[in-house]
N, CA, C and O atoms as a MOPAC input file, in Angstrom:
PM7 MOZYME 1SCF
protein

 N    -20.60000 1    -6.46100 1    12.46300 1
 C    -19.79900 1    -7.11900 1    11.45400 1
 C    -19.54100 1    -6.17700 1    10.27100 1
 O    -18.43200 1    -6.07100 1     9.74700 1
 N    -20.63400 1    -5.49700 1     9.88000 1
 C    -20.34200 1    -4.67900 1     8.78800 1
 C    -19.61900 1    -3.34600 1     8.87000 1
 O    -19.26000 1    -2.59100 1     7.96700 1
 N    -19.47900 1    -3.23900 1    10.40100 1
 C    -18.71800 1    -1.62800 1    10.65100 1
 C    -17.26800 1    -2.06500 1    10.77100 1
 O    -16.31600 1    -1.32700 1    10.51300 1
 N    -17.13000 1    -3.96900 1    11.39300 1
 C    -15.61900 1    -3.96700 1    10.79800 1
 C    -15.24600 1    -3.94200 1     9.49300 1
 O    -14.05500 1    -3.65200 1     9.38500 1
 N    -15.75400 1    -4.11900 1     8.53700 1
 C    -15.25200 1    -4.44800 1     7.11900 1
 C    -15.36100 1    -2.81900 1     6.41900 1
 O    -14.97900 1    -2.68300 1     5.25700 1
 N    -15.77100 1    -1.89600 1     7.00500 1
 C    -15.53400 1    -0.76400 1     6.47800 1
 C    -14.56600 1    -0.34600 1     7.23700 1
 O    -13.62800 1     0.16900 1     6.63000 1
 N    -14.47100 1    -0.41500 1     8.66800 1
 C    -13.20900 1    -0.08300 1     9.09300 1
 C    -12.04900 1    -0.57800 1     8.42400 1
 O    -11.04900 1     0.13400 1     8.51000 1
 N    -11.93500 1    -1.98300 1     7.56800 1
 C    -11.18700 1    -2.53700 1     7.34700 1
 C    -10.83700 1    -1.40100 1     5.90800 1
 O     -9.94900 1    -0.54900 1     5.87800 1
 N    -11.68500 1    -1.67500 1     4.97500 1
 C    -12.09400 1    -0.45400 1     3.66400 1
 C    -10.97400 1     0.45500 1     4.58700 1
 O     -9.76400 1     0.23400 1     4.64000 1
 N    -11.64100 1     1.42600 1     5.22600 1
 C    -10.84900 1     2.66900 1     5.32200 1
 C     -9.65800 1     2.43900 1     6.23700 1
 O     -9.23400 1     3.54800 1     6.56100 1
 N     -9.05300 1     1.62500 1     6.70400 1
 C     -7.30700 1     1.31200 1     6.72800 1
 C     -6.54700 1     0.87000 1     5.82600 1
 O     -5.33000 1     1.02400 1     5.91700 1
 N     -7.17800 1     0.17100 1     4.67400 1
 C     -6.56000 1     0.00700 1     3.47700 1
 C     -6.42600 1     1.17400 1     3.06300 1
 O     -5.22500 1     1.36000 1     2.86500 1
 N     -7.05800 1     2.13100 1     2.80600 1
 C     -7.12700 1     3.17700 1     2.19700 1
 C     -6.06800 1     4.42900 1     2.35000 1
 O     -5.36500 1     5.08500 1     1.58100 1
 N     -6.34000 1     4.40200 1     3.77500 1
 C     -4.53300 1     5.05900 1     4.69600 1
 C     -3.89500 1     4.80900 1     4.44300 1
 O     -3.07500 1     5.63900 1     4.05200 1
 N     -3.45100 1     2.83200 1     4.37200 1
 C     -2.14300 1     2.47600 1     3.80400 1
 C     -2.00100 1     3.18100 1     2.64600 1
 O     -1.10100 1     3.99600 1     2.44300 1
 N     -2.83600 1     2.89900 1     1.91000 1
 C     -2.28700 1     2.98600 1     0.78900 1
 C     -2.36200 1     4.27300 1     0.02200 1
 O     -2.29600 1     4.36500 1    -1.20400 1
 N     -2.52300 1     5.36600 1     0.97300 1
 C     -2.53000 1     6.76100 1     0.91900 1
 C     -0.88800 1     7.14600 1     1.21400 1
 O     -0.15100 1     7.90300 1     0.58200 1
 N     -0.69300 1     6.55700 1     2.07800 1
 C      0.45000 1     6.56300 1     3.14500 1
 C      2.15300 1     5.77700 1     2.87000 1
 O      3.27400 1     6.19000 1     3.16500 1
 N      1.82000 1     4.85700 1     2.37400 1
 C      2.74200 1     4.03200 1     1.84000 1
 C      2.75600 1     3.50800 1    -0.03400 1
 O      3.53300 1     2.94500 1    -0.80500 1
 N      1.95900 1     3.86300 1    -0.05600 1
 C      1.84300 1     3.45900 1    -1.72100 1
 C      2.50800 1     3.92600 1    -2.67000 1
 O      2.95400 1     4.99900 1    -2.26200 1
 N      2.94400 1     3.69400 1    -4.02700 1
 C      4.06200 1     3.97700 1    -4.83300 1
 C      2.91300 1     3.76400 1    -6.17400 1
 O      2.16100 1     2.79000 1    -6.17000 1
 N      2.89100 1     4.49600 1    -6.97500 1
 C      2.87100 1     4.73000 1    -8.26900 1
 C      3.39700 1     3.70300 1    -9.31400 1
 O      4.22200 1     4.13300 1   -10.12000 1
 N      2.96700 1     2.21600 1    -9.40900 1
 C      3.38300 1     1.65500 1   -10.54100 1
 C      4.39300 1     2.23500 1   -11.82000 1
 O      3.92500 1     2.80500 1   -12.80600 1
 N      6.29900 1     1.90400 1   -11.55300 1
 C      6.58100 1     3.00800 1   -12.62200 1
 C      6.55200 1     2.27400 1   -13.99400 1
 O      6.76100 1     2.87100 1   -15.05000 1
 N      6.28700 1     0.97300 1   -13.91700 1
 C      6.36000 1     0.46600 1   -15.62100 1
 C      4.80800 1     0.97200 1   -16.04200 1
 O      4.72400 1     1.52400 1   -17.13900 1
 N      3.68500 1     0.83800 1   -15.32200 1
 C      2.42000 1     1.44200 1   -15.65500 1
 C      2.41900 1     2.70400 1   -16.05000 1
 O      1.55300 1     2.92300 1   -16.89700 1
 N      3.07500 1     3.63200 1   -15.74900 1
 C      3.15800 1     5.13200 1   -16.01300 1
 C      3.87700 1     5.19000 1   -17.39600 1
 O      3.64600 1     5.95300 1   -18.33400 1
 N      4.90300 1     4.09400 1   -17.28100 1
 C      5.78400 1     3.99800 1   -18.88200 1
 C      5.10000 1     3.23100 1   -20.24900 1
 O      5.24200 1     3.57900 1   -21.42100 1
 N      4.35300 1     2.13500 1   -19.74900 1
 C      3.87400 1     1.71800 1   -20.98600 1
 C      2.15700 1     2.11500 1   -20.91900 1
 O      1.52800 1     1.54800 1   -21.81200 1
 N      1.51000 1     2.79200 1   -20.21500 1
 C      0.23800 1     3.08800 1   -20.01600 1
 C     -0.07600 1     4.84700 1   -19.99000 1
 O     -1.21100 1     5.31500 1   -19.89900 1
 N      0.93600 1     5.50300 1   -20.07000 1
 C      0.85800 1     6.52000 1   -20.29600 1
 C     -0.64500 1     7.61100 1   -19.93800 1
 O     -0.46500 1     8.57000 1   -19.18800 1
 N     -1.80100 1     7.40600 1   -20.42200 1
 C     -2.54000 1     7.85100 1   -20.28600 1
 C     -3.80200 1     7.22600 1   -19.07100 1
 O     -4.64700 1     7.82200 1   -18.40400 1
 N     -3.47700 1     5.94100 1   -19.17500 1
 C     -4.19400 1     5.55000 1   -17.72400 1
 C     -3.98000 1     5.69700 1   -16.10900 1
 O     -3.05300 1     6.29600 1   -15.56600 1
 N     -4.59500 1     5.30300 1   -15.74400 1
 C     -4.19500 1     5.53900 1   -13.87700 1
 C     -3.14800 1     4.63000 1   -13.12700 1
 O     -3.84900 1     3.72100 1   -12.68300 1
 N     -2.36700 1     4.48500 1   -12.89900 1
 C     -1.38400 1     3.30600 1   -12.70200 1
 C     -1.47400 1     2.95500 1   -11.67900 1
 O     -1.79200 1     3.83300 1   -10.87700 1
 N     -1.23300 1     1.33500 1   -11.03200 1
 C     -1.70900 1     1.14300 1   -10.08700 1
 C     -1.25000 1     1.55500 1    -8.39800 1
 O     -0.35300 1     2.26300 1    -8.85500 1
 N     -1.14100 1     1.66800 1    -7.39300 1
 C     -0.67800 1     2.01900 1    -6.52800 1
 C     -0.37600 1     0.79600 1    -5.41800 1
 O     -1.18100 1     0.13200 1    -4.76500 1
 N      1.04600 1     0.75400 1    -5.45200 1
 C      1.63400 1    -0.81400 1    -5.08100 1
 C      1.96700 1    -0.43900 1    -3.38000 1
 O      2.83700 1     0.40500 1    -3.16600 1
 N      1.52300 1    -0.84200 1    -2.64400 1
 C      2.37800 1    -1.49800 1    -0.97000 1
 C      3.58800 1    -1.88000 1    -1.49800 1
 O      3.86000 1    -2.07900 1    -2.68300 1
 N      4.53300 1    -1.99700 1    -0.20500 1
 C      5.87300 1    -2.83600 1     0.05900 1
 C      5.62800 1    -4.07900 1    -0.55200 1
 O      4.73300 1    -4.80100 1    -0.11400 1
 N      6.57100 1    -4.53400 1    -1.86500 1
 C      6.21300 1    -5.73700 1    -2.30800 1
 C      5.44600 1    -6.41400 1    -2.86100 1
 O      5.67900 1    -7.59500 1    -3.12100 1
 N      4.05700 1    -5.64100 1    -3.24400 1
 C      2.83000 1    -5.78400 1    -3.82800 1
 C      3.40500 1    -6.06100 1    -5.46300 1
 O      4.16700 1    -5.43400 1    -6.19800 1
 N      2.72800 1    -7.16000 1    -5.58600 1
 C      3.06900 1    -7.65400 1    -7.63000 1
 C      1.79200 1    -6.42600 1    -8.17900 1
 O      0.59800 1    -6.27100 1    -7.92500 1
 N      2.37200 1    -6.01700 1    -8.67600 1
 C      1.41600 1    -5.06400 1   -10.53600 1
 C      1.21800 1    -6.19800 1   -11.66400 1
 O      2.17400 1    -6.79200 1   -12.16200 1
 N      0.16100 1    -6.38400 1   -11.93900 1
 C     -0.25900 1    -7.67400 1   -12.70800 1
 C     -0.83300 1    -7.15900 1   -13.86600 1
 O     -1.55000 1    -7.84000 1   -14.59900 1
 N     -0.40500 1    -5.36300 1   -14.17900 1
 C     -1.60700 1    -4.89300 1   -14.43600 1
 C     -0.57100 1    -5.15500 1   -16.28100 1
 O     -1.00500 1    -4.49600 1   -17.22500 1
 N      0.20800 1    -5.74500 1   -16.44200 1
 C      1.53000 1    -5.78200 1   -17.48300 1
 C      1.90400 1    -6.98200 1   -17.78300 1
 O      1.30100 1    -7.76500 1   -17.04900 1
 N      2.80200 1    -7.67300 1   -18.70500 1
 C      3.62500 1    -8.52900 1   -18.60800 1
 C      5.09000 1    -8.07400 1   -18.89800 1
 O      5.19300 1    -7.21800 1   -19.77600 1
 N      6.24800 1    -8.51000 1   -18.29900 1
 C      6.18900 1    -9.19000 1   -17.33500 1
 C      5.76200 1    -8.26100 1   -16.02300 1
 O      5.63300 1    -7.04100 1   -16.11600 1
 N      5.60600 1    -8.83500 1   -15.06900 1
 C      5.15500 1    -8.28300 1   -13.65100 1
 C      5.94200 1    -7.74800 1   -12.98300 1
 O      7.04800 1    -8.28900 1   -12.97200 1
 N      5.78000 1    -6.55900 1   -12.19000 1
 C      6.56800 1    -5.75400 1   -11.36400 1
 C      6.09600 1    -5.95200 1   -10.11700 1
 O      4.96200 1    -5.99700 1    -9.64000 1
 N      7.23200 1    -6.06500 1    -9.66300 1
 C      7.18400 1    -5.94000 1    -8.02500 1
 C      7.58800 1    -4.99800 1    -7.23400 1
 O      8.76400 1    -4.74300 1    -7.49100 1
 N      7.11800 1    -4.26600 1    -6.27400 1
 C      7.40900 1    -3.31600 1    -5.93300 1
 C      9.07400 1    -3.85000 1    -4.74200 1
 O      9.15600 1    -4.78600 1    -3.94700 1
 N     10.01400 1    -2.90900 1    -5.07400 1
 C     11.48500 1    -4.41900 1    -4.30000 1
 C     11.54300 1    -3.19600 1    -2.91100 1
 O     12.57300 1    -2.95300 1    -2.28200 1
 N     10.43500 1    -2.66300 1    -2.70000 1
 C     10.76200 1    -2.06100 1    -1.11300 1
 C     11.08000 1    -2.91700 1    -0.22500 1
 O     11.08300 1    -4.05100 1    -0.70500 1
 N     11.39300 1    -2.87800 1     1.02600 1
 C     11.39700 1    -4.11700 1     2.09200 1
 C     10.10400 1    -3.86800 1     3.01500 1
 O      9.55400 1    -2.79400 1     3.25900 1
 N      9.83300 1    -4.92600 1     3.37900 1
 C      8.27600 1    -4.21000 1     4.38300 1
 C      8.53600 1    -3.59700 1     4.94400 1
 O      9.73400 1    -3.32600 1     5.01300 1
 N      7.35600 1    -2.77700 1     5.94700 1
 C      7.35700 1    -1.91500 1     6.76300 1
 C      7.41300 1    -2.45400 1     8.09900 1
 O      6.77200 1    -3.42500 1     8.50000 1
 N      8.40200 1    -1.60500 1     8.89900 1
 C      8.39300 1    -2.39700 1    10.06900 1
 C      7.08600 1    -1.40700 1    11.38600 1
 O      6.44700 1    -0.35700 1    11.32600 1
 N      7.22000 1    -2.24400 1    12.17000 1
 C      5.94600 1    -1.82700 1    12.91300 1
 C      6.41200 1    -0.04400 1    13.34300 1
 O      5.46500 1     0.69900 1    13.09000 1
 N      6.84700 1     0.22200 1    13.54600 1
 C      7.82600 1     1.61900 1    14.42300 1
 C      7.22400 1     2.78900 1    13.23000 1
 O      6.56100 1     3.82200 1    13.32800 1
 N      7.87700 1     1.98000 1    12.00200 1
 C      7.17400 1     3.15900 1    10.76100 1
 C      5.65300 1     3.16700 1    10.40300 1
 O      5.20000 1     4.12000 1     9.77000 1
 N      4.93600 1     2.24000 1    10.74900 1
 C      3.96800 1     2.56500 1    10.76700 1
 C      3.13200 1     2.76600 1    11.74600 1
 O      1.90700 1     2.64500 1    11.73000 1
 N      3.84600 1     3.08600 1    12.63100 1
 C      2.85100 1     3.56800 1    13.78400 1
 C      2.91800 1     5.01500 1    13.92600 1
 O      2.04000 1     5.77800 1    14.33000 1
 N      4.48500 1     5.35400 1    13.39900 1
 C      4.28100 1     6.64300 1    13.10300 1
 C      4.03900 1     7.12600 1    11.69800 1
 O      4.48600 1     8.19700 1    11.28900 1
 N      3.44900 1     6.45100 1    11.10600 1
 C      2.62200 1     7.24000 1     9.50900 1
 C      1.20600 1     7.35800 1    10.06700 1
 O      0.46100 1     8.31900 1     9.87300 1
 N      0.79700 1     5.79500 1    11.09300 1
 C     -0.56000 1     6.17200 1    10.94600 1
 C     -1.03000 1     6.89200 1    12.85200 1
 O     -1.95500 1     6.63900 1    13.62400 1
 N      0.29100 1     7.91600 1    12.92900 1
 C     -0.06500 1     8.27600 1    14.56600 1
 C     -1.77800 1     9.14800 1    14.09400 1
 O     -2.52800 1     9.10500 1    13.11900 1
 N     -1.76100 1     9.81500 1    15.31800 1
 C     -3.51300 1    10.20000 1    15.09400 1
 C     -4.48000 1     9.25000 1    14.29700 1
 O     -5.44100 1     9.97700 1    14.04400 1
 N     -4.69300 1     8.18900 1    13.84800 1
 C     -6.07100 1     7.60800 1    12.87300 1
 C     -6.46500 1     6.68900 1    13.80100 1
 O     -7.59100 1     6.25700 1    13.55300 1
 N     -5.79200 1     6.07800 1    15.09900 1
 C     -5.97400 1     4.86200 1    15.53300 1
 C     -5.76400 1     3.70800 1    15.19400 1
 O     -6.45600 1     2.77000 1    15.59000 1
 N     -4.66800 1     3.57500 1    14.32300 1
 C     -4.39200 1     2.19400 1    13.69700 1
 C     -3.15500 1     1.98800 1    14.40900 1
 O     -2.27900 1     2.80900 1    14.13700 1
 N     -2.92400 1     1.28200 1    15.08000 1
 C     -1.50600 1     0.69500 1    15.26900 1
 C     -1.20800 1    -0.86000 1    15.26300 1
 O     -2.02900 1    -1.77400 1    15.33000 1
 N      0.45200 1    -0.95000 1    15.14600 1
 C      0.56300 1    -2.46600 1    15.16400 1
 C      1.64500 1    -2.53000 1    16.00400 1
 O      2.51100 1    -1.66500 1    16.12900 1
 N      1.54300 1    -3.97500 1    16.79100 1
 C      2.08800 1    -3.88900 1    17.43800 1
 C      3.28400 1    -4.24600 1    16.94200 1
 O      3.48000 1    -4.39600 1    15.73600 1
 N      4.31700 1    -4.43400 1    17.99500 1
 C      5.64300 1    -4.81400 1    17.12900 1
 C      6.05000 1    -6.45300 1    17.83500 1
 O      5.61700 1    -6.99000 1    18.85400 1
 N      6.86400 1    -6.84500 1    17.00400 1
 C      7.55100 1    -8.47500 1    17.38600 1
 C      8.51700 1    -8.33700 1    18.60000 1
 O      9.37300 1    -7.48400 1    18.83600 1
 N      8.16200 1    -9.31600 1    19.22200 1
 C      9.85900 1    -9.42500 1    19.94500 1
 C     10.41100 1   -10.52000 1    19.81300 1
 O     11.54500 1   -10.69900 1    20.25900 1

């Protein structure tokens, strides 16, 4: 149980190595802090008002090829 929840830990971590974006109102009104690092669509709460990141999700195809070699894949819809 506990080796899934670190597995889980370190695929978040890919994502968001991999796909993540740089909060840009955090960088503008926070200047000297770390800004947060948003997924497709992820709210930044870290402000008022709130930013949303307006990417569109990721579809399965792109992330199977961001995360080729790690062993993460998803499958896709039909």
């Amino acid at each position: 149980m506990i080796d899934m929840f670190r597995d889980m830990k370190d695929m978040r971590k890919l994502e968001r190595e991999r796909f993540g974006v740089k909060c840009p109102v955090c960088i503008e009104r926070l200047p000297k802090a770390q800004p947060k690092v948003l997924l497709h669509g992820q709210v930044c709460r870290a402000h008022k008002p709130h930013y949303r990141d307006p990417r569109p999700p990721i579809t399965a195809d792109e992330f199977n090829a961001a995360m080729a070699g790690t062993g993460w894949t998803q499958e896709q819809k039909r």
